[in-house]
N, C-alpha and C positions, 0 to 999 in steps of 0.2 A: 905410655901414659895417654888420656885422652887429651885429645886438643881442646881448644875454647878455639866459642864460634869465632868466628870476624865480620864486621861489619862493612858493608864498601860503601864507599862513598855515594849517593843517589845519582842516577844520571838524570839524562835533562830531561826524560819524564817523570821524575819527579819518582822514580823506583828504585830501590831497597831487595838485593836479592841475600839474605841470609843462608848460609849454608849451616846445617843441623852436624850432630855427632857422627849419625850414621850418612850422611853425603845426601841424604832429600835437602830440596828448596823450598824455600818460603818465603813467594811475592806477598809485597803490602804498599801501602803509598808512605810514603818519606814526607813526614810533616817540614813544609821549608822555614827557616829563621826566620825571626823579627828582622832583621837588617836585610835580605831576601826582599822581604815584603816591601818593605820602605823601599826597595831599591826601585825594583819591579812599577810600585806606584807612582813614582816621583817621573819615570820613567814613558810612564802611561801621560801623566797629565800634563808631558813639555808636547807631546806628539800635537801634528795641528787635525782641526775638524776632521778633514776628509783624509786623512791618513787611515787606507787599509791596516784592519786589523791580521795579524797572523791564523792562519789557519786553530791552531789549539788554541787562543784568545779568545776568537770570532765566535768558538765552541760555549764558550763560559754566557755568551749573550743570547743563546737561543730560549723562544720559550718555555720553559718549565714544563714538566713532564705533567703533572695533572693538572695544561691544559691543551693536551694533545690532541689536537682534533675538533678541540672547540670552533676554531674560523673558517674550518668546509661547512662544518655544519651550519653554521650561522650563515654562510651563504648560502646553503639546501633549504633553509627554511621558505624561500619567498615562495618559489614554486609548491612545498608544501600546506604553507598558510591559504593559498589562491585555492587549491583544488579543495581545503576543509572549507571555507567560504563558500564555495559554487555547493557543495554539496548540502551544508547547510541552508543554503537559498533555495535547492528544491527540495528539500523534507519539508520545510515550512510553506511553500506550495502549496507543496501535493497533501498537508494538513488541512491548510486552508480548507483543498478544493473536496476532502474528505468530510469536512464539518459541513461546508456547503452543501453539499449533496445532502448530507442526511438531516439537516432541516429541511430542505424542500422534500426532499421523501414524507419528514414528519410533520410540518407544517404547510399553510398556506394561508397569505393573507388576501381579505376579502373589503369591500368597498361596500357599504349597504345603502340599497336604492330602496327608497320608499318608507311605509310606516305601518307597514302589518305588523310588526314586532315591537313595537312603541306601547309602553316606556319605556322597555329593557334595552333596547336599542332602537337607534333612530337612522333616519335620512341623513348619509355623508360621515355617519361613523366608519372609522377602520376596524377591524375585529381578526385576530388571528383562530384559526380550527385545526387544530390537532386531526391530523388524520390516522396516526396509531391505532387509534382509543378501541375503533374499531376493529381492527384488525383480526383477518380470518388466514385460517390454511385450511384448504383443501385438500384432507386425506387421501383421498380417491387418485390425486395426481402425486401426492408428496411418497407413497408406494409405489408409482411406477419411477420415481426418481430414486429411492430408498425404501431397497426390497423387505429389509428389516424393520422397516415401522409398522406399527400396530393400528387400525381406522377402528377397531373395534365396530360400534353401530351405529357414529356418530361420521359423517363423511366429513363435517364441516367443524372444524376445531377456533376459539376466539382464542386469540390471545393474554387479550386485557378484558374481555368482557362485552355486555352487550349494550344495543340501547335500551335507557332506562329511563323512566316514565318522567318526563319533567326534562329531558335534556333540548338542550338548544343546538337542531342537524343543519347542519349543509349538506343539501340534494339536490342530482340534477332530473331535472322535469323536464318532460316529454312534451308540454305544455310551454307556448309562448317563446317557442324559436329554439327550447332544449334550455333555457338559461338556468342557474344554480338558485333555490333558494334558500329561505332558513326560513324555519318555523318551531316550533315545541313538541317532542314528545309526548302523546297524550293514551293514546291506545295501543296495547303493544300484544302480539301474534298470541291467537286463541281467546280473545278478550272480547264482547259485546260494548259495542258504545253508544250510547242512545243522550242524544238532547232534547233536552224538553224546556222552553222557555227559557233558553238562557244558562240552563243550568246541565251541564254535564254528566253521566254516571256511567260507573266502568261496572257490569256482570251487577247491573241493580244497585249499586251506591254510588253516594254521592260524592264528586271529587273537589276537595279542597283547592282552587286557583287564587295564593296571593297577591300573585303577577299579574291579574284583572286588575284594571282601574275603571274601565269604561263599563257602564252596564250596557248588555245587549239582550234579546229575547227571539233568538233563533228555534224553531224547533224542527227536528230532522231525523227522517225515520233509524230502528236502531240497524245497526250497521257488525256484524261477525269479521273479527279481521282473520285470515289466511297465515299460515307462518311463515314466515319470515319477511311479513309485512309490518308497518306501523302506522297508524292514525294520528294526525299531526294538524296543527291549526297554530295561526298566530295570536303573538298577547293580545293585537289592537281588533277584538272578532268583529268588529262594524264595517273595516277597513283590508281584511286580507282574503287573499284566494289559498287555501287550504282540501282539506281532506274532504272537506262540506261541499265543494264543488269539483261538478264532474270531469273539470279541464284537469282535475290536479291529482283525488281522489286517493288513493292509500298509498303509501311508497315501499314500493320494493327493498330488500336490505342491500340488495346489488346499487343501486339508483346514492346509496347514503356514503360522504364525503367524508365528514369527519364532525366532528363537534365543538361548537363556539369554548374558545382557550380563553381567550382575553381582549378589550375595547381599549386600541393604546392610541386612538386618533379620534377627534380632538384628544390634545393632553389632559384638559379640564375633565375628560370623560374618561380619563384611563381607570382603566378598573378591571375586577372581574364580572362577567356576563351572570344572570340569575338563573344557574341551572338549577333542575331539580325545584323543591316548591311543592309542588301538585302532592295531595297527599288523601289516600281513599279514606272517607268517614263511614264511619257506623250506617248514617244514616241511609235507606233508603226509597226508592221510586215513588210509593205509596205511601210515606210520609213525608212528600216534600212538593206534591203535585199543587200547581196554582202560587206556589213562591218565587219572585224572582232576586237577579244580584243587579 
């Protein structure tokens, strides 16, 4: 006949070994009584404070398995947190010192002494110039650095464009210790400029200046500009050394700095500068001879 299983009694871990029909084992944990429990407890809570706990007890008190490893890491953190901090501190740097840079690359600011340019600017304004604006590459060299680029027939390549008629340059002159100055765009490469009385004309017509306030009545022979030169004079023509004289005369495109951006000193004057303006009329030579502005 078959047997029936038997149950043993649990031992004091608290295990249960069952033996099957055909003689395999089967461990499990032995749920202990209510009166166990109570005993057990009652047991626990006469013990005093510092009463070591038993080895399998002491077990029931450790931290829980999903937070294994939590308290190395919390103490790995400090040294981690320190080296993201340092590192943070020099990307924000070396940002800095990359912004820095490439404003001074693209800007400069300028202090203006005197009053050739009055009233578009005056004596003791601040004025930033873009020096971009300008901006050239030299094929001829940019081929021996990058064998695959194309100069085509043009050696010299702009960027952004050229000077144009009406702009307000920063140039340094050769004239008066080399200092930088600024004056207006007026004649620009391959162009005749002839004054007669005051009055301006590019290749025979007459040029619109709304940025004159002051009249004057200069006249001065006509004048073929060279390329990659410009013909240039200030707003205030009673008051400035220009293109008209021979300390100053036509300006090289090499010699040009960059182009008035903005007047942010005095505040009261912050503004943008009157580029541009000049504007060629219908009119010309032979219809406008004996009028002045």
């Amino acid at each position: 006949m078959p047997t029936q299983d038997k149950a043993i009694t649990p031992t004091s871990s608290q295990e249960k070994i069952a033996r099957t029909q055909d003689g395999g084992e089967m461990i499990g944990k032995a749920t202990p009584s209510r009166s166990n429990l109570r005993t057990a407890r009652t047991s626990f809570m006469k013990r005093p404070l510092n009463y070591p706990l038993p080895a399998r007890e002491a077990e029931e008190f450790l931290v829980p398995s999903w937070t294994a490893g939590a308290l190395p890491e919390t103490a790995q953190k400090g040294p981690n947190r320190n080296r993201k901090l340092i590192r943070e501190i020099i990307e924000t740097v070396l940002l800095a010192l990359l912004v820095f840079l490439a404003v001074r690359v693209s800007l400069q600011n300028y202090l203006v002494e005197g009053h050739s340019m009055f009233p578009t600017l005056d004596h003791g304004q601040h004025i930033l110039v873009n020096k971009l604006v300008y901006a050239e590459i030299n094929m001829d060299r940019l081929t021996d650095i990058v064998p695959f680029a194309d100069a085509d027939d043009d050696d010299i390549r702009q960027l952004f464009g050229k000077p144009q008629r009406g702009d307000i340059i920063v140039f340094k002159s050769t004239a008066g210790g080399g200092n930088d100055l600024i004056k207006r765009v007026i004649g620009l490469p391959g162009e005749q400029v002839d004054i007669i009385e005051g009055i301006v004309y590019i290749d025979g017509h007459l040029l619109d200046e709304p940025y004159i306030k002051e009249p004057w009545n200069d006249t001065h022979s006509p004048i073929l500009i060279p390329p990659r030169h410009y013909y240039v004079l200030g707003d205030n023509r009673n008051s400035s050394q220009d293109s008209r004289s021979g300390r100053i005369g036509l300006v090289p495109r090499e010699q040009i700095v960059g182009k008035a951006l903005l007047r942010y000193w005095p505040f009261g004057d912050f503004g943008l500068p009157q580029n541009g303006g000049a504007k060629l009329m219908e009119t010309t030579i032979g219809s406008t001879e004996g009028q002045t502005r």
